[in-house]
N, C-alpha and C positions, 0 to 999 in steps of 0.2 A: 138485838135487831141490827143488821147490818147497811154502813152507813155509806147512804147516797152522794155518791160523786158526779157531778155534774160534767158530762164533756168540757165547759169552758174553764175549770178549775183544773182537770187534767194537763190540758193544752198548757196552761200559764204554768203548773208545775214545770212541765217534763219543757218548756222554753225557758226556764229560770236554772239547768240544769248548767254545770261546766265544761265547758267541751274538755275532751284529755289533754291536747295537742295547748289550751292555752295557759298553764305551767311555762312551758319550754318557751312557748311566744314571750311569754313575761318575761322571764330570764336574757333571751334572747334582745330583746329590746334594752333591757338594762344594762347590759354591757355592750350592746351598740353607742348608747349614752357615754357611758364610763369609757371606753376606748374613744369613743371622738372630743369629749373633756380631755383625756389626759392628751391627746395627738397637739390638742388646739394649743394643751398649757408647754408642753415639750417645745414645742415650734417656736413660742413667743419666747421661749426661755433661752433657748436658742440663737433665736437673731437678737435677742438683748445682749448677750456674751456678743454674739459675733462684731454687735455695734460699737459696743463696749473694748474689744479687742481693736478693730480699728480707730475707735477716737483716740486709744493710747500710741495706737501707730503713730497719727497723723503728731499729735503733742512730742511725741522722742522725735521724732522728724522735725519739727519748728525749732524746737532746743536745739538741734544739732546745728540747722540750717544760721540761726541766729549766731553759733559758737566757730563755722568755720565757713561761711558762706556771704553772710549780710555785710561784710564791709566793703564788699563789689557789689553787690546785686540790689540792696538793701533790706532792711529790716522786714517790711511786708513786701521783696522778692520783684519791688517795683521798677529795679532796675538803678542806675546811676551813672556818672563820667567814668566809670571805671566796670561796668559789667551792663550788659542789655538786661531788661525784663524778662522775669520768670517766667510769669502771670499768661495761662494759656497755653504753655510750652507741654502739658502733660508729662505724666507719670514714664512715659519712654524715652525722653529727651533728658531727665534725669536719670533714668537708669544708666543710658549710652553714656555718656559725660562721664558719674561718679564709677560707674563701673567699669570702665576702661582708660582709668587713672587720668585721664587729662584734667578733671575738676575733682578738687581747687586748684585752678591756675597755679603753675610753679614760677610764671616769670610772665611778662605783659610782651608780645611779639606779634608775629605775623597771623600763625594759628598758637590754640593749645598742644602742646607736646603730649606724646601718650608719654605715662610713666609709671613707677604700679601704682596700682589700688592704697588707695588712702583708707576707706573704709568698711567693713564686712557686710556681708551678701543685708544683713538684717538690717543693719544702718544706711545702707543705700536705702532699700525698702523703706524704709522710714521715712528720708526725706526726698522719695520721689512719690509716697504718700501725701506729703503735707503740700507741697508744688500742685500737684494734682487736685486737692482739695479746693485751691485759687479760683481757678477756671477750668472748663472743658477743653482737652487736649488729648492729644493721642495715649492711648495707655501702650503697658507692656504686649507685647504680643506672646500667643502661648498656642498651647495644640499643635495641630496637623501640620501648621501654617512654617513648623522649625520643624520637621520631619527630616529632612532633606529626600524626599521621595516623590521629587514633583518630575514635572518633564526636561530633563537635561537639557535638546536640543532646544528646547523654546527660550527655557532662560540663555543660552550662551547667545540668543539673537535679540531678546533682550537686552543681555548685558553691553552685546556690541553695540546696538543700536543707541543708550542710553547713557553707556559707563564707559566706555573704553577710552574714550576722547582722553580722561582724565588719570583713571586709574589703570590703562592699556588692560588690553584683550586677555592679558592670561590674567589679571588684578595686581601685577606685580606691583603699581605706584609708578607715579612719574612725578613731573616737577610742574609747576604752576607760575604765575605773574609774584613779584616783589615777597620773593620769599617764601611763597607758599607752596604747597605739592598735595598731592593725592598720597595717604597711607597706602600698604602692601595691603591688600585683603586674605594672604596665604596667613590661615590658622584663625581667623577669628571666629567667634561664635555665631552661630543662626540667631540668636536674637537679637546681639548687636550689630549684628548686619540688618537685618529688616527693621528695628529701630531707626538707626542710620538714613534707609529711605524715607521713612516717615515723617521724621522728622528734621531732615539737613544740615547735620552739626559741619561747624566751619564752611568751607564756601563751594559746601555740597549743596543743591537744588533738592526740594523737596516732590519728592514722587507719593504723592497721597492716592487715595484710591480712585482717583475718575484720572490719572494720568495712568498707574501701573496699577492692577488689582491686585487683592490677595493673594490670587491662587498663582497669579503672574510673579509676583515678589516671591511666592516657594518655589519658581521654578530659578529664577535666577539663585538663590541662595543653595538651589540642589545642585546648580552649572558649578558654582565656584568649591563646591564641596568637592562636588567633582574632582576638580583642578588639585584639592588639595589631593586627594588619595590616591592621583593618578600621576605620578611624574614624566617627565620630558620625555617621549618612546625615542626621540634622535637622540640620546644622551644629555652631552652636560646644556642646560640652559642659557647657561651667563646671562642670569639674573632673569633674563625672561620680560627684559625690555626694548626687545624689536631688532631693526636692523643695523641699528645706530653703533651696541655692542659687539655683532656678530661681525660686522664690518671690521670696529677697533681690531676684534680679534685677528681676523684675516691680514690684516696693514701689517700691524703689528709681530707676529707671532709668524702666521704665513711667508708672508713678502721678508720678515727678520727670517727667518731658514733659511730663505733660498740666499739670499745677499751671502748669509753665511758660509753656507755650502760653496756658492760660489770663489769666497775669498781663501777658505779650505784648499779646495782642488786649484787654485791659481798657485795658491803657497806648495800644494802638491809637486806639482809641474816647473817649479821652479827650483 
């Protein structure tokens, strides 16, 4: 006898049934799980090393700081009778300093003298890590900002406007009050020039960003780039500090010919 199946016993089958499509969904879901587990564990693992990587920075930096720096500045960078405070100076103020050999101090004077490099690209790093670590201060600058591809004529009206007082219009350097002068700007680096403004080593004014901006500071560092790749189109410079030299030269050299010449042809004729 053939066995009665009720419409409502159908239904509950044929709805208790698998769809095809939910395999693939399963699957699908489970390595959405497993791929954002492993993204989340990668990540944490990640900035662990990374943290990891810089707390060893910051510690090779304090050893170092403590081995050729703390007996001016002091032990915690506080400063003393023999060196200003660190503390706040940021991670740029030490880069410019130790990587452009003037720190550590070779002699106590007017300014620091440039002299080479005392320490490698990593050991600067180090201990303008642990400075940094102190207090909030200017960092390193990087990117576009050292391109040198900004707008020529705006930095050169910048720089006149800003810089030339001191370190004259072409950056040749000039001389300053009791001992002191403006360095040559021909050949240095974009970063230690835009450091430089940031942060005013020796008895350079600090131009931070609500005086000159960013994109303002790459246009003067493109003017002086400039300057360096393009030399004097009137020929010889003589040094390329103003009229002061080109006069000597004239007095001297010019006004010396003719005197000569003249005592020539007197001797001539006699």
């Amino acid at each position: 006898m053939p066995e009665n199946r009720t419409p409502t016993a159908a239904r509950g089958r044929k709805a208790g049934r698998r769809h095809p499509l939910a395999s693939i969904a399963l699957i699908a879901i489970g390595l959405l799980f497993t791929g954002g587990a492993y993204a989340a564990f990668s990540t944490s693992t990640a900035s662990a090393e990374t943290d990891m990587a810089s707390q060893q920075t910051i510690e090779e930096g304090k050893k170092l700081f403590a081995a050729n720096c703390a007996t001016c500045h002091g032990m915690g960078a506080e400063g003393s009778e023999d060196g200003p405070s660190l503390i706040g100076v940021g991670a740029a103020s030490v880069d410019f300093q130790v990587g452009t050999g003037r720190m550590p101090l070779q002699m106590q004077g007017p300014q620091a003298e440039q002299k080479p490099v005392q320490f490698t690209d990593e050991q600067t790093a180090a201990l303008a890590a642990w400075v940094a670590s102190l207090a909030p201060g200017p960092a390193i600058p990087e990117g576009e900002l050292l391109d040198g591809e900004g707008d020529t004529a705006n930095g050169a009206e910048l720089f006149r406007i800003n810089c030339a007082m001191c370190h004259n219009v072409a950056g040749a350097g000039g001389a300053l009050t009791e001992g002191k002068f403006a360095p040559s700007l021909s050949g240095v680096s974009a970063k230690h020039i835009y450091e430089a403004m940031v942060t005013g080593p020796q008895n350079m004014p600090v131009f931070n960003d609500m005086n000159i901006k960013p994109e303002d500071k790459r246009d003067v560092i493109t003017y002086l780039k400039y300057l360096d790749n393009n030399p004097s189109p009137g020929g010889i410079d003589l040094g390329s500090i103003g009229p002061v030299s080109e006069g000597l030269f004239l007095w001297i050299f010019g006004l010396g010919s003719i005197v000569a010449l003249t005592v020539w042809i007197t001797a001539k004729s006699n």
